[in-house]
N, C-alpha and C positions, 0 to 999 in steps of 0.2 A: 677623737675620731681621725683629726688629721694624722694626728703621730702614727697611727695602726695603718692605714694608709698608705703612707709613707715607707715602715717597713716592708707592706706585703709589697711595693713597687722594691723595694732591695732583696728582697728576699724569693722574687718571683720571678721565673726565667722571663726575658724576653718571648714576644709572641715571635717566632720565625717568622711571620709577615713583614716584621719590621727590621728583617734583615737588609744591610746597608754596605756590604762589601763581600769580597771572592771570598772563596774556600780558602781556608790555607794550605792545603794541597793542592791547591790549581796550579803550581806550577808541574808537579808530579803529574796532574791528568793529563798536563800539553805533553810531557815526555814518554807516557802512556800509550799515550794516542799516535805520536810520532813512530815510535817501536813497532805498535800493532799495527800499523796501515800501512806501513815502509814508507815513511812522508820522509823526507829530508828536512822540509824547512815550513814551520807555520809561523804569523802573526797574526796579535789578536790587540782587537782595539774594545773597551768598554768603557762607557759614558754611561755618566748619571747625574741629574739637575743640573745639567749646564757645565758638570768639570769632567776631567778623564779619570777615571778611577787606574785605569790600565791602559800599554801603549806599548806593546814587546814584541818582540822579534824571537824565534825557537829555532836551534836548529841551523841548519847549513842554507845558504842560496844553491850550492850544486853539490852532488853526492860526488865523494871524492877529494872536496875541498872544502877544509877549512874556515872559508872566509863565514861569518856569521849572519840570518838573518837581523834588519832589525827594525824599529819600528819607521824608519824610512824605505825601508826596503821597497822594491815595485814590484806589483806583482799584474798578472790581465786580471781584473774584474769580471769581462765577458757580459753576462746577461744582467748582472746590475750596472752597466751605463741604459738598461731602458728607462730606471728611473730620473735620469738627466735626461735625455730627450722630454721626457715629461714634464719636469719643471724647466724647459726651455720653451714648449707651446704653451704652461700654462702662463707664462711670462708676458709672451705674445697675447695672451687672452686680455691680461692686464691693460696692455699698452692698447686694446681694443683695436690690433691688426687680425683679429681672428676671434671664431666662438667654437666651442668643443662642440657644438653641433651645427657649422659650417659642412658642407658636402664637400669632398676632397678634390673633386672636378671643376669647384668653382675657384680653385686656387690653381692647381694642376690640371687645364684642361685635358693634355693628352692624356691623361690618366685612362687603365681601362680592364676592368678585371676580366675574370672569364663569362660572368652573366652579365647582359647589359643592365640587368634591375639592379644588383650589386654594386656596378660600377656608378649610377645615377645615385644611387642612395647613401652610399657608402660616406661616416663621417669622421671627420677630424680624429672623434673618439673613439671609434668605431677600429682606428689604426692603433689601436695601443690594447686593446681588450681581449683580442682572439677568440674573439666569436664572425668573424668575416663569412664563414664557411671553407674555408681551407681547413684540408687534413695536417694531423698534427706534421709538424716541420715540413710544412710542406714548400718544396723549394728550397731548401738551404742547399742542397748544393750545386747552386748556383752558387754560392761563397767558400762553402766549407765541404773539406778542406780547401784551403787556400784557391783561389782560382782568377784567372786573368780577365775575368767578365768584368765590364765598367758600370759604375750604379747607375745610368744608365739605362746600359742594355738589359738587368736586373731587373728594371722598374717596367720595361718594354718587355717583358717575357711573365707578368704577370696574367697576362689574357690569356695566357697556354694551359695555367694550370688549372684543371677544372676543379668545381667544389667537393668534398665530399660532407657538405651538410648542409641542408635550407639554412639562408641569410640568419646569425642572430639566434638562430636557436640549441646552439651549442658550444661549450668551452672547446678549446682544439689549440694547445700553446703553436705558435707561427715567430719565425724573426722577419721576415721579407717585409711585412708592412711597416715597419718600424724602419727600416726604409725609406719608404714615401712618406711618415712625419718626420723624416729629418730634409726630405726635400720640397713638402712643406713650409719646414723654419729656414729653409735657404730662397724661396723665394718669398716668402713674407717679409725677410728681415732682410736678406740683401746680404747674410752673413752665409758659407758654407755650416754644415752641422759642427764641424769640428773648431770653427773660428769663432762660433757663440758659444759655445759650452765653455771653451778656452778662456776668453775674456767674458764675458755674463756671468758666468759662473764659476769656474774655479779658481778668478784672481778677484773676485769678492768675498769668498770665503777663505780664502789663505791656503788653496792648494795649491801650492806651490809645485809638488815634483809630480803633479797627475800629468799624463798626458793622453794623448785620441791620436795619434799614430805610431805604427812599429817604429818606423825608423827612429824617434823618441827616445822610445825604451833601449833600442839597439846601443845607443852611443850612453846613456845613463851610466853612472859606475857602482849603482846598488841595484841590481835587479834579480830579482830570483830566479833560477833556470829554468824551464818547465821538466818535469821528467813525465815516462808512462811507462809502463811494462809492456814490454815486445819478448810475446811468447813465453810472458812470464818473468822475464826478466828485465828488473827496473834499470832505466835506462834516461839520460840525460836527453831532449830535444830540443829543435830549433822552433823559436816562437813564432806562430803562427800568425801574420798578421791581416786582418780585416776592413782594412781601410774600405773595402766596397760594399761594406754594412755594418759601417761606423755606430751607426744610431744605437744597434741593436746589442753591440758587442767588442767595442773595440779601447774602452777608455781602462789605464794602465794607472795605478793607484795603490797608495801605501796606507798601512795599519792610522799612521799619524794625519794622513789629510783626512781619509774617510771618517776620523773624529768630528771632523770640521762640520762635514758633512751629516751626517750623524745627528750634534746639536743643534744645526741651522733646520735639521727637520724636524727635530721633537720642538723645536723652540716655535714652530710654526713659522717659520718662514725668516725668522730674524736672527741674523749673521751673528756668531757668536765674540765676544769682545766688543761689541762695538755699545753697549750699554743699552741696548735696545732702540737705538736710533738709525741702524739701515735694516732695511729687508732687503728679502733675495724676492719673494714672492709675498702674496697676502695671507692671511689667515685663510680666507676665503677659498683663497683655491688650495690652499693647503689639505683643506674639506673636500673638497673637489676630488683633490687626486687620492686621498685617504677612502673614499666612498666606494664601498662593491659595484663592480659594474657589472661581471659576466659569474654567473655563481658556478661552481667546482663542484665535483664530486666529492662527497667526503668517504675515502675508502679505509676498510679497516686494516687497520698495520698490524704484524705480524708479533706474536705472544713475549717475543723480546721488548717490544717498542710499543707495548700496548697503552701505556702511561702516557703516550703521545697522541690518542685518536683526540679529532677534533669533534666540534659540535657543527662547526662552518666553517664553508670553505671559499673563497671567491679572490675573482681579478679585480683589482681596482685600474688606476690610469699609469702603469709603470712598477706597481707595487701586487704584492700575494698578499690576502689577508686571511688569518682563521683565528682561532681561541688556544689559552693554554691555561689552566689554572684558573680560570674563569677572567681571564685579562684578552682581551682584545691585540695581534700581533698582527705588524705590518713588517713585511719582510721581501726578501727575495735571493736565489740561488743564482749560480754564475760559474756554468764550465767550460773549458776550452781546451782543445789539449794540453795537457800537462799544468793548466791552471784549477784551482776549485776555488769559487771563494762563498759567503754568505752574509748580508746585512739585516738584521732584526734588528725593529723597533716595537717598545712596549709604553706607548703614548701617557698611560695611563700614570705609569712609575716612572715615567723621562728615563726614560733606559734603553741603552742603545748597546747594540754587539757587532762590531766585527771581524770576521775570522777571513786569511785567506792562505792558502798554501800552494807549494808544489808539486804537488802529482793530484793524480786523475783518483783520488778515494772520498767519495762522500762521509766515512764515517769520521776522518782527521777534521771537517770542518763543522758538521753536526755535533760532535760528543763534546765539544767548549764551549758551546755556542746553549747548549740546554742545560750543561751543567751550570754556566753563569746564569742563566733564567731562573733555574731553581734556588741557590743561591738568594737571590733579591728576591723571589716568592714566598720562599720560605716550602716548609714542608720537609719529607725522606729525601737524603741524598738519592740519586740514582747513577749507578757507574754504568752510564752513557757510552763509555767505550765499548765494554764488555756487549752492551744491550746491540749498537750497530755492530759486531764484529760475528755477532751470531746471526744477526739479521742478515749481512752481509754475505757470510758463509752458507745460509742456506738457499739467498737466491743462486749463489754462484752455483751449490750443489744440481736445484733445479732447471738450471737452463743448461749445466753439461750431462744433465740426464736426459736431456729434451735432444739436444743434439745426440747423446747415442742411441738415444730410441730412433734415429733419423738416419745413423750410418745400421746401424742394426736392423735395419727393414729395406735397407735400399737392394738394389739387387748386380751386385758388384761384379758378376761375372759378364752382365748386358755391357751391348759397344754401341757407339755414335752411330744413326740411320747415314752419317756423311762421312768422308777423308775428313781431315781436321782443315785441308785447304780449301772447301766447298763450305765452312762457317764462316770463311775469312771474309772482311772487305769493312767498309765504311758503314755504320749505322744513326740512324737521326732519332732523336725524340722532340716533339712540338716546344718543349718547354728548355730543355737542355741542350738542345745541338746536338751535333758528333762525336761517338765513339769511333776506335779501331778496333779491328781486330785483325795481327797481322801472325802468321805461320812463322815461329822461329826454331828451328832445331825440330824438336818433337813434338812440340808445346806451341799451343794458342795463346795469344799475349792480347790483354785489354789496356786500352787504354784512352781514357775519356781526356778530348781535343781542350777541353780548358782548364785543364783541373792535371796541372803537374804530379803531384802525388799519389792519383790513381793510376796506379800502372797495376798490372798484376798478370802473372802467370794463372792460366787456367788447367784445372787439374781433374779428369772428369769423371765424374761421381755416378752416373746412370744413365742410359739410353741418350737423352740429348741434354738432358742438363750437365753441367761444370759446376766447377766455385771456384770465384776467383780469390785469388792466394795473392795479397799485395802486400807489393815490393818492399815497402815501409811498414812493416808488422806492428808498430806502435800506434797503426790509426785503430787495432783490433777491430776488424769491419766486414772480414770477409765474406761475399755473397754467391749464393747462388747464381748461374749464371744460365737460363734454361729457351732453348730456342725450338718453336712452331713452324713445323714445315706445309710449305703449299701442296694441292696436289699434285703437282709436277714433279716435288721432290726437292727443291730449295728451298731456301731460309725464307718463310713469311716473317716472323716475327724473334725478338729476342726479349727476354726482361728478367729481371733481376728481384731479388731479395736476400735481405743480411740471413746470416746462418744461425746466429746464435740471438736470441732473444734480448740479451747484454747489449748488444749494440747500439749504440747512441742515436737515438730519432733522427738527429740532423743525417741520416747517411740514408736516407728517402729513396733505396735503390727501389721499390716498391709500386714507388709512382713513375716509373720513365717505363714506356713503350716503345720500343727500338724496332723500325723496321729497315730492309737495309737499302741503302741509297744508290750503291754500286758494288758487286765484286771484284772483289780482286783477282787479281789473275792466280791460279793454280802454283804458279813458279812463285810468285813471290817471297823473299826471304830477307827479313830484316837481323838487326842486330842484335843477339841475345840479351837477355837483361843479367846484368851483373850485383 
């Protein structure tokens, strides 16, 4: 019986569950993938029980040049530095300088959101969950793009932005509170956000070339360029840097450290090489931050990517969690301009993935990242590429069908109730401050007082609304620009919203109500934009 045994184990396939390594095509899916999305340059990091299975570099750091991705290469992470903030307060939890259900006001007294109950209630954990009641991205830009606000004044203009859901009882992704737990960890610890994560974290686990500010990356001599398509056409950009919402967005990281990373999480907290004799954190809180906190919607995805619906969906403390294959995935996404990146873990199988590239394409970071999943799951391959590239195409299809149903109904022949020098002057919103708007040539010019990058020619589309057309076509943002007049016949009111549905949350022209502070004088005439 042993003998019979014995052969039907040689004679019988492996069960695909007990699959232990890549596709052998996987280098062909990254060049795949690169082709179809117009990526320049990806790297992709995969761990498994404690070793690297994979650590490579694809691809160019800038379109044009030759030089090679590689697995040091740096790239912005963006929204996976929130899971460092989180294991930087659960660290604090440890040292018993805090409890994740501390109220934020007893650390940061000035603290002060827009409802006073919110603000009295509001807790430690309650900053990392996104259930506050803030609308989705609400506030970002006050950051993004780029902007001269100080964290701060950032933290101080929290009380502007009113809710858009009772306390706690809705998911709403936000970066702004993650924010205030990094200024949190700066007066608990005595350290800035970016001088704990630096030493606490990165040089205990051996990330060596990660860093938490631009000018870092700036002087580095492996970093990946960002690119994005402006009007279509892919194009190299200057990296965006966020020092004034570090927490949320700012740490810069290669395929080979996020390894590090990677195993110190699946290993529950303990630093890999070191034979099990340091942690970074405990088991304990490692539970902690792994635990649903805010539950998600589980929406159904689209007949390409149907292979993907979850069963669950939920925030934990820094981390996304839902199902795939009947495995339990902790993971999280991260865009920036001209960065994409993604970190899945699969707890269950110590399997760890990450992908990060240079340009703005979800499907270059997605389509490696589930074909490696599958891979170690076992089951039907599925060409992932192909799957987001249809996915891809037919939202693109329906939000420029959405916008020509929008230019096709407007009524183009109508003209502004004003001269275009009767919109001009200064406008304020509670939460963002000062726009301009100044008469140049023939054209009304926006341009929001802290936020360098917004500039834009307005161009006008019906009766009093505009869109504005800015200057730097690579932030693709363009909005709506629509002004309410008093009965008297001037400007009550101004406000805004993006044109196309594609637009990146974080660009909240939606939530700013502009009314206007002073006009300008009739004559005035500024410098064209170039």
């Amino acid at each position: 019986m042993r003998h019979v045994l014995a052969l039907l184990l040689v004679f019988l396939p492996l069960s695909p569950a007990f699959a232990q390594s890549l596709p052998a095509d996987f280098d062909a899916t990254l060049e795949k993938a690169m082709k179809t999305f117009d990526v320049p340059g990806i790297a992709v990091a995969v761990v498994k029980d404690g070793k690297v299975v994979l650590s490579k570099g694809y691809g160019v750091r800038k379109l044009g040049d030759k030089t090679p991705v590689t697995a040091d290469t740096l790239f912005g992470i963006a929204s996976n530095s929130k899971a460092f903030t989180a294991v930087a307060l659960a660290m604090l939890v440890e040292e018993g300088k805090l409890q994740w259900d501390d109220r934020v006001v007893d650390h940061l007294p000035s603290f002060q959101m827009h409802d006073a109950y919110v603000t009295r209630e509001l807790t430690i954990r309650d900053l990392l969950v996104h259930r506050s009641g803030l609308g989705l991205g609400a506030g970002d830009l006050l950051y993004f793009p780029q902007s001269t606000f100080t964290e701060d004044e950032i933290v101080s203009k929290l009380r502007h932005l009113p809710p858009a859901s009772s306390f706690r009882s809705k998911y709403a992704y936000d970066n702004i509170l993650y924010l205030v737990a990094g200024k949190v960890i700066e007066k608990v610890s005595g350290r800035h956000w970016r001088d704990f994560v630096r030493e606490r974290i990165f040089v205990p686990v051996g990330m060596r070339d990660s860093s938490t500010l631009f000018k870092a990356l700036r002087v580095s001599s492996n970093v990946a360029t960002p690119h994005a398509k402006a009007d279509g056409v892919l194009k190299a950009i200057s990296p965006m840097g966020f020092e004034n919402n570090a927490p949320a967005a700012a740490i810069n990281s290669s395929v080979n450290d996020l390894s590090k990373w990677m195993m110190t999480q699946l290993a529950l907290g303990v630093i890999p090489g070191t034979e099990g004799k340091k942690r970074l954190f405990s088991e304990a809180q490692s539970k902690e931050m792994w635990a649903a906190q805010t539950v998600m919607n589980v929406t159904e995805p689209s007949k390409p990517l149907a292979g993907l619906r979850a069963n669950f969906a939920a925030y934990a403390l820094g981390w996304s969690l839902r199902d795939y294959k009947g495995h339990k995935l902790v993971g999280h996404g991260g865009a920036l301009p001209g960065y994409y990146s993604r970190v899945m873990l699969v707890p269950e199988l110590n399997l760890g993935v990450a992908v990060l590239t240079n340009q703005e394409e979800r499907g270059a970071i997605e389509a490696p990242m589930w074909t490696v999943l599958d891979a170690f799951m076992g089951g039907p391959a599925t060409d992932w590429v192909a799957a987001f590239k249809a996915d891809d195409d037919a939202k693109r299809a329906k939000a420029e069908a959405q916008v020509a149903g929008l230019r096709g109904s407007r009524n183009a022949e109508s003209k502004p109730s004003l001269p275009l020098e009767a919109y001009a002057g200064t406008f304020r919103d509670a939460w963002y401050g000062d726009v301009t708007l100044t008469r140049e040539a023939e054209k009304l010019v926006l341009r929001f007082s802290r936020t360098p990058g917004l500039v834009g020619e307005l161009e006008h589309w019906q009766y009093d609304t505009f869109v504005a057309r800015w200057k730097d076509r690579s932030l693709n943002a363009d909005a709506f620009v629509s002004f309410s007049l008093k009965p008297d016949g001037a400007v009550g009111e101004m406000r805004m919203q993006p044109v196309s549905p594609l637009t990146d949350f974080s660009f909240d022209f939606q939530d700013l109500r502009f009314t206007p502070v002073k006009q300008a004088p009739s004559a005035a005439v500024a410098k064209p934009v170039h």
